[in-house]
C-alpha positions in Angstrom: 11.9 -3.9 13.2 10.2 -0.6 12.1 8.5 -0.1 8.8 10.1 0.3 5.8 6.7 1.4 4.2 5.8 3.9 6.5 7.5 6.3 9.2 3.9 8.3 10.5 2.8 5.4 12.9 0.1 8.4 13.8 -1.8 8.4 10.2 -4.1 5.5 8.9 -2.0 3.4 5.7 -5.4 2.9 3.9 -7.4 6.3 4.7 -4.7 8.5 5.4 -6.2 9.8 8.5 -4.8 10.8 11.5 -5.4 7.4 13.9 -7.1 7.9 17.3 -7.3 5.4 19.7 -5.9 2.4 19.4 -3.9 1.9 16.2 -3.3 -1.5 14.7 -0.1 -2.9 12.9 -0.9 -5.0 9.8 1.9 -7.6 8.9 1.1 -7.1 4.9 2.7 -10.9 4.4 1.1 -12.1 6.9 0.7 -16.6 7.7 2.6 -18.8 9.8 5.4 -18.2 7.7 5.4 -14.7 6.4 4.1 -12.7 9.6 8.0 -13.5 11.1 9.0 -12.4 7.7 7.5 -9.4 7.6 8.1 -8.2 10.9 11.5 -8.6 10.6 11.6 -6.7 6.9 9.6 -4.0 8.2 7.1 -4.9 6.0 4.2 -3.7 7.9 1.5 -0.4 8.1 -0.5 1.4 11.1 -4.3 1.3 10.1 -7.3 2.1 12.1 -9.1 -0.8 13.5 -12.1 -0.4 10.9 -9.6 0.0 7.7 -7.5 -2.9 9.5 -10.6 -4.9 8.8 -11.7 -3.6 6.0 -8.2 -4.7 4.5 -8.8 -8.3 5.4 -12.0 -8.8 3.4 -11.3 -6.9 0.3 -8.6 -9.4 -1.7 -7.6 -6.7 -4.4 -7.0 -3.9 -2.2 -5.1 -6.0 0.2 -3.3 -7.8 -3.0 -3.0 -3.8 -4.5 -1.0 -3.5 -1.1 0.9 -6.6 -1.3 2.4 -5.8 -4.8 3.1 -2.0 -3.6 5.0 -3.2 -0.4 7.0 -5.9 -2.8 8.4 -3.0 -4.7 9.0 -1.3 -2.1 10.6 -4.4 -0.7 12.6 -5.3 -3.7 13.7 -1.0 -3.9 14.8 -0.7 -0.5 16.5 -4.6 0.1 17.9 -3.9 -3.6 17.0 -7.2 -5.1 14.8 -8.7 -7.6 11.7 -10.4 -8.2 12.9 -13.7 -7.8 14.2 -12.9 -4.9 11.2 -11.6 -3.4 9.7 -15.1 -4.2 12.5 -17.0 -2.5 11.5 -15.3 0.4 7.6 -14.9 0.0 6.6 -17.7 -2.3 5.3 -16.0 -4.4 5.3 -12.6 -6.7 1.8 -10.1 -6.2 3.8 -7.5 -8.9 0.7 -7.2 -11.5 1.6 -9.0 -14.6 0.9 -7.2 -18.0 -3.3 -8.5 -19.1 -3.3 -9.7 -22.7 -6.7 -8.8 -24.0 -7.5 -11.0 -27.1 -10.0 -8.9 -29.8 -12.6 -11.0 -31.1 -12.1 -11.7 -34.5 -15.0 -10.0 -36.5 -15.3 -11.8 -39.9 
């Protein structure tokens, strides 16, 4: 299936550069079980080799990507969270932080 993030196959997801050479796809679910997923959701970008890369070994931009793709999932499937899960196994929406003052006495 095509992407459902993004329709310019010719410009870099992550730099937003125009991508000469060889361009590679990045499943953004990927594993055993979420690569199939997200091929056939469209869940997937067009990076240059180095950003493709890149992606793999930085965990909160790739997870910053994961929880933008989800909404974009969950806009363009029109469902919910837990549906997302169903299918995934898991949510990467950012849940609200809860920052505890320390009590000054």
């Amino acid at each position: 299936m095509r992407s459902i993030i993004q329709n310019d196959k010719d410009t870099c997801y992550v730099c937003k550069k125009h991508i000469a050479g060889s361009r590679e796809e990045h499943h953004v679910f990927n594993g055993t079980a979420n690569r199939k997923k997200s091929e056939e959701d469209g869940m997937k970008v067009y990076l240059h080799k180095t950003c493709h890369m890149w992606l793999h070994n930085h965990p909160i931009s790739n997870r910053t990507i994961k929880a933008r793709c989800q909404k974009i999932w969950q806009d363009y499937y029109k469902k919910s969270e837990e549906d997302f899960i169903k299918r995934y196994g898991k949510s990467y929406l950012w849940k609200e932080l809860k920052w505890h003052k320390k009590k000054e006495y």
